[in-house]
N, C-alpha and C positions, 0 to 999 in steps of 0.2 A: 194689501191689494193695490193701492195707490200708490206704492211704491215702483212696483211692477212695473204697472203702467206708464208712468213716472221714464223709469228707464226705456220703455221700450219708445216710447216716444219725444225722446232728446239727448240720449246719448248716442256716440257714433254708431253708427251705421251697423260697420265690422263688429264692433265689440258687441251691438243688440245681438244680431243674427249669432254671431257664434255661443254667445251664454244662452240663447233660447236652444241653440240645436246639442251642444256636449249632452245635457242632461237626457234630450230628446237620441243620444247615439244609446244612451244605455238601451230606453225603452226599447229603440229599435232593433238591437241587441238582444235584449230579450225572445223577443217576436220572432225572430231569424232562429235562436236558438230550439225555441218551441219548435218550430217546425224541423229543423235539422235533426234534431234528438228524436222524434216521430219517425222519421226519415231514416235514420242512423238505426234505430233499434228492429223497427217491423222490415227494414231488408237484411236482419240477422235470423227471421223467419223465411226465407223463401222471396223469389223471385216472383211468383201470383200473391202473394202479401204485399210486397212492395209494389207490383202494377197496380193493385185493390188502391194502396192508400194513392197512388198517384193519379186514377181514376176520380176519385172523391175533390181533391183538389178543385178544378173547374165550382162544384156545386158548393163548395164551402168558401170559396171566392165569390159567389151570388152572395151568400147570405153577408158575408162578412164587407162587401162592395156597399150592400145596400146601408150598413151601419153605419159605413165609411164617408157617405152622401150624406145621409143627417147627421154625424157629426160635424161636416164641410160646414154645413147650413146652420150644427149650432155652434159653430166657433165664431162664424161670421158677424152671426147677430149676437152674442155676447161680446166677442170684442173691439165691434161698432158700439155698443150701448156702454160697455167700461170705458172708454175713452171720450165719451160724452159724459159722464157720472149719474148715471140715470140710477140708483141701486136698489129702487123696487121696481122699476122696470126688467133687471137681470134676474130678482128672485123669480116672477114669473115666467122667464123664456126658459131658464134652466128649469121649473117644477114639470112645465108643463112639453115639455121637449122628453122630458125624461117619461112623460108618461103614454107620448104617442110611439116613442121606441117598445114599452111594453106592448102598446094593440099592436104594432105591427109584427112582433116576434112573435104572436100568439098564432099569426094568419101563417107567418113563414111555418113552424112546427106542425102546424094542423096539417098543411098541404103537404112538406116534404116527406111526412111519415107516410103518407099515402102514395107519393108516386115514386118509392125510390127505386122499383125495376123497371118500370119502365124507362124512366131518367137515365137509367142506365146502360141499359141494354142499346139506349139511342145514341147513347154516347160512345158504343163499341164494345163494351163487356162482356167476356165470353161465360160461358158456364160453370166455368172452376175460379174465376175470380167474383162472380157476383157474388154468391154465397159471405163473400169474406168482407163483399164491400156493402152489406145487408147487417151483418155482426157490428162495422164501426158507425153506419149513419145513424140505427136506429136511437144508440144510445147518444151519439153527437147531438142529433135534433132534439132529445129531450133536454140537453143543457145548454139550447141555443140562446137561451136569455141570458146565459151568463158569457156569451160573447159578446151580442149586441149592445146591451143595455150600459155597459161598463164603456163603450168603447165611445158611447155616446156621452157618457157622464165625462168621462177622461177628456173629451172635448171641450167640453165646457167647461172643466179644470183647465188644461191651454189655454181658453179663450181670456180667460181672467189672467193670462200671463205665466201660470204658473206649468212650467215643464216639466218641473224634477220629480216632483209625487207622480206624474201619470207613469214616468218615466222606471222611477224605482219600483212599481207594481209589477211593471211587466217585466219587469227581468224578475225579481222575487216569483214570480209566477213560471218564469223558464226554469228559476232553480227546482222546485216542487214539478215542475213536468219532468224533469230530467232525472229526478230520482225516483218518482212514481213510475215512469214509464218500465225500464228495467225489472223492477219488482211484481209490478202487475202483467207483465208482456211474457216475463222467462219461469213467474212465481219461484223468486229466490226468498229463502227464509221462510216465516209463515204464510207469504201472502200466494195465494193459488194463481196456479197457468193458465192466464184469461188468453194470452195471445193479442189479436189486434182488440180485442174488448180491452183489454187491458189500457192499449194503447188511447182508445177515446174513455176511459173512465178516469185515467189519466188527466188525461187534456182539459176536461171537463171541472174535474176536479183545483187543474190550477187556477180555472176561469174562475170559479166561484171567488177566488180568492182578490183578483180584479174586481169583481163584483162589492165587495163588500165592502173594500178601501174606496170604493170611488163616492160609493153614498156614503160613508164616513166624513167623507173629505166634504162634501157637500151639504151634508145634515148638519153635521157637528162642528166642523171646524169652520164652513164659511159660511153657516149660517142660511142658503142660499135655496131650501125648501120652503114652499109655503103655498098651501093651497085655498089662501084667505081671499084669491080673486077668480073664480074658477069661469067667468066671464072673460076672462083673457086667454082661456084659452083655444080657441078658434082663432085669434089674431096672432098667438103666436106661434100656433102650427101654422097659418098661412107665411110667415117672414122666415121661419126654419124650411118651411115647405118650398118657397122663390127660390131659394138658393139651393135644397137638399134635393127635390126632386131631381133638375138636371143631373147636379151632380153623381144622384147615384145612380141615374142612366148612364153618365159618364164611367163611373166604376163599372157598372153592370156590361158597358160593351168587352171588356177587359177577361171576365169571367166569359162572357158568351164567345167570345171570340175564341178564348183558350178551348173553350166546349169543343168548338168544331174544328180545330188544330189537335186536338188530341183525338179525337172522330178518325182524323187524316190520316194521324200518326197510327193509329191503333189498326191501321190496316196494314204495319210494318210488323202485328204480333206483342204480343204482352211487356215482352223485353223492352221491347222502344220504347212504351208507356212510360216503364218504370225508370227506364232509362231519360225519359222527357222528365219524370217528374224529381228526380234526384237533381237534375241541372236547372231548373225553376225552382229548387229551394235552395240551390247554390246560386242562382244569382241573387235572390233575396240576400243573402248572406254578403256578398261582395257591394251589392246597392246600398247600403245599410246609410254612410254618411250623406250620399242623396236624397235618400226617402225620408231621413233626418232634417233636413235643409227643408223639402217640400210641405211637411209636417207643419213646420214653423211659420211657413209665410203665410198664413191666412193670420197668424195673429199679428205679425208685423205689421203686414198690408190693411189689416183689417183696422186696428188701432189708433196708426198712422191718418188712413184716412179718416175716422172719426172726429180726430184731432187736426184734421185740415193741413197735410202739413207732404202734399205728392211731392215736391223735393227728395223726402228721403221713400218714399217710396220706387220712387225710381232709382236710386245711388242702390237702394236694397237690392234689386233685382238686377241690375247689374253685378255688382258682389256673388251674387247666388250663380247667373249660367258662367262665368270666369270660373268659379271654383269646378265647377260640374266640366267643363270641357277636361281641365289639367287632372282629377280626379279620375274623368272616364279614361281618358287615354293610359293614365298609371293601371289601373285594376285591369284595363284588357290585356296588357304585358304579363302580368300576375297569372290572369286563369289562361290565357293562353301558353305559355309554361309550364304551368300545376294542373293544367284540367283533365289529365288522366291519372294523376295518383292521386286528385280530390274523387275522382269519381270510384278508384277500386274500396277508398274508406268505409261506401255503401253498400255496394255488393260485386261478387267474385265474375258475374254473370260477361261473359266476353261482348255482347251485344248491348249490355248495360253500358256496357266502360265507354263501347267507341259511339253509342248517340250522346253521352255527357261529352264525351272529348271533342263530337265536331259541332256540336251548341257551345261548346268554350271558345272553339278557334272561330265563331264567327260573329255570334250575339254581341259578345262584347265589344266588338267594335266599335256600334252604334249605341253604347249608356249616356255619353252626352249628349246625344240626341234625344235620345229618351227623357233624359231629366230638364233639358231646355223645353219639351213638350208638355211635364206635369206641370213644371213651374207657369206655364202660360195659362196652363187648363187652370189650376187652382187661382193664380192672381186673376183671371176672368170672372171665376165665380165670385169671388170673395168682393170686386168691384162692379158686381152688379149684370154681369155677361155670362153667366151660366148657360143658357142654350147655345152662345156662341163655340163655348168649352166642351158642350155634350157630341157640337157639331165636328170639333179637332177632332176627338177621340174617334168619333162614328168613322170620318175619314184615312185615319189614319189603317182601324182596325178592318173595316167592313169595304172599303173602295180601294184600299191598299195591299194590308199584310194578306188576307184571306186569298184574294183572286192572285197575288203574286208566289205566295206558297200553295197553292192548288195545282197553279202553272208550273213551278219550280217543281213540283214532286214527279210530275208524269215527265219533265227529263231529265231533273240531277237525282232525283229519289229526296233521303231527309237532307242533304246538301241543299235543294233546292229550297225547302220547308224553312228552313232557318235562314238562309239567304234572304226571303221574302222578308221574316220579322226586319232584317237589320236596314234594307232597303227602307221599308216604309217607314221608320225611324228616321232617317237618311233627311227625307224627304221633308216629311212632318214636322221634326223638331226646330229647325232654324227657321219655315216658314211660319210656326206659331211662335216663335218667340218675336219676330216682327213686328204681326198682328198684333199683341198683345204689347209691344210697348208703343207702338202708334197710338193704341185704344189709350192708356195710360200718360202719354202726354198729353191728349185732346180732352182727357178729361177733366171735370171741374170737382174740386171737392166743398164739403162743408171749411164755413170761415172757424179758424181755430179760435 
């Protein structure tokens, strides 16, 4: 581990950030895949199978938003506290981080088993799709612990530096969703015709498999359990808590927003849903080396400043939106070429093909906007401005994208709708990457 550390806080710049992110391309490779193959198989059922799954989307971005926030919060304080050398201080934020992610998945499971028609139905779901999107939540929410809690642990594997195990789980976990899925979805061989059950027993079952390695990695290998001070932990849900709250209001605008974007859409008829939701798991898929780069910078930024040392936190974040401009500009040339024969890969549906194909020719415009926006949002939390970051998001999502695609639908229709995302991007992205490098030169860090 002090090796890690080691490097990430004195070797160049370039050369940290990219060995922290290649390993981090798998993971996220993984994750893109998980969902493509979900994607790819349940619209080889049916056109209300694949609205169903693209409906769920929004609420499984809630749950997953909010892991995503207390992971923020415990990378932060982990690789603040590794770069000071604190190492019973890390056993307790990791023991006790990992056990406020169990209460809190216990609250999320209790609740969404109980509201999930109504959740539904608010969200636009008609009668021939609910039924289906009833069959994949119930069974989703019972193995919601084995999304969260892994995702939180895997954080705090990052935080100590280490990318490549969180990395190599979640792709090993795409591979077993990708071949569960088919088998349990179509019941080829022995295994019976679940359909979209199929498709979350699946899912579920790859999670487990995240699940297991991640407390391996942290029982057994780094030693990094230990429940010998169970007094510390109120002070270190409060320091995960600083940072993760915002943050996964900051995630959570992201999910709620999609909620009532797909509310919007879904008065275009089922096909658009499914049609919105095939092209939101394709841009996951093309964001991949972004969300990779984003990924990483709480442990750079976070480390770096520990170790007193904002020179290279600034050279870092310069490195990072350079790459994100030339990077978005390539991928929108890409899916704007390809974005109708990626979209017929999923389903035959004429209405499907052409909301993928005019979300390809416009979203992608604005990715490096997008990605100079996360990177502002994440280097804010990680440096101690999380309400600042909850505040970009809120504006971007709720003052921006929402009122300009509500406005855009009632005169261009879905032209209008995705028009709005790429605008409020537009907007958003270069003004917070500003803010946040003013914030970060004015700022003071600890003496190295």
């Amino acid at each position: 581990m002090k090796d890690k550390i080691k490097m990430i806080t004195n070797d160049r710049e370039s050369r940290v950030l990219s060995r922290l992110a290649a390993p981090m391309m798998a993971g996220i490779l993984g994750f893109s895949i998980f969902n493509l193959m979900d994607t790819f198989f349940v619209g080889r059922l049916g056109t209300v199978e694949l609205a169903a799954l693209s409906f769920t989307f929004p609420v499984i971005m809630i749950v997953s938003s909010v892991a995503h926030g207390l992971g923020i919060g415990m990378t932060a304080a982990v690789s603040k506290t590794a770069g000071s050398g604190d190492h019973e201080k890390l056993k307790n934020i990791i023991t006790w981080g990992l056990v406020l992610a169990v209460i809190i998945v216990a609250a999320f499971i209790s609740v969404g088993l109980l509201t999930i028609e109504p959740v539904f139905r608010l969200l636009g779901a008609d009668e021939e799709t609910l039924p289906v999107i009833k069959e994949y939540m119930r069974i989703w929410y019972i193995g919601a612990a084995f999304v969260v809690v892994p995702m939180v642990g895997n954080s705090a594997i990052r935080g100590l530096g280490d990318t490549r195990v969180p990395s190599m789980v979640m792709l090993t976990a795409a591979v077993i969703n990708t071949i569960l899925d088919p088998l349990l979805i179509f019941g080829l061989g022995p295994f019976p015709e679940l359909g979209v059950s199929g498709a979350a027993i699946a899912t579920v079952t790859a999670r487990f498999v995240t699940f297991t390695v991640a407390l391996w990695v942290l029982i057994k290998r780094e030693k990094m359990i230990s429940f010998a001070v169970p007094s510390a932990a109120v002070r270190v849900w409060k320091e995960i808590l600083f940072v993760g709250i915002p943050n996964t209001f900051t995630k959570l605008i992201i999910p709620f927003g999609t909620a009532v974007i797909t509310r919007l859409i879904a008065s275009y008829g089922r096909e658009a849903v499914a049609g919105f939701g095939v092209a939101s798991k394709l841009e996951m898929f093309a964001l991949m080396p972004l969300m990779a780069l984003t990924s990483i910078i709480p442990v750079f930024v976070g480390q770096n400043f520990g170790a007193g040392k904002k020179d290279r936190v600034l050279k870092g974040i310069s490195l990072s939106w350079r790459f994100s401009v030339i990077y978005g500009i390539g991928i929108y040339i890409v899916l704007m070429i390809f974005g109708e024969d990626l979209a017929k890969l999923f389903n035959a549906d004429k209405t499907v093909i052409e909301v993928v194909t005019l979300y390809m020719s416009i979203v992608p415009a604005a990715y490096c906007f997008r990605n100079m926006m996360d990177l502002s949002v994440t280097v804010l939390s990680v440096t101690g401005k999380p309400i600042h970051s909850a505040f970009i998001s809120l504006t971007q999502m709720f003052i921006l994208y929402i009122p300009l695609a509500a406005a855009g639908s009632k005169l261009f229709g879905m032209t209008g709708i995705f028009t709005g995302l790429a605008v409020s991007l537009l907007i958003t992205g270069p003004t917070a990457l500003n803010l946040m490098r003013r914030y970060i030169f004015n700022r003071s860090v600890p003496s190295a």
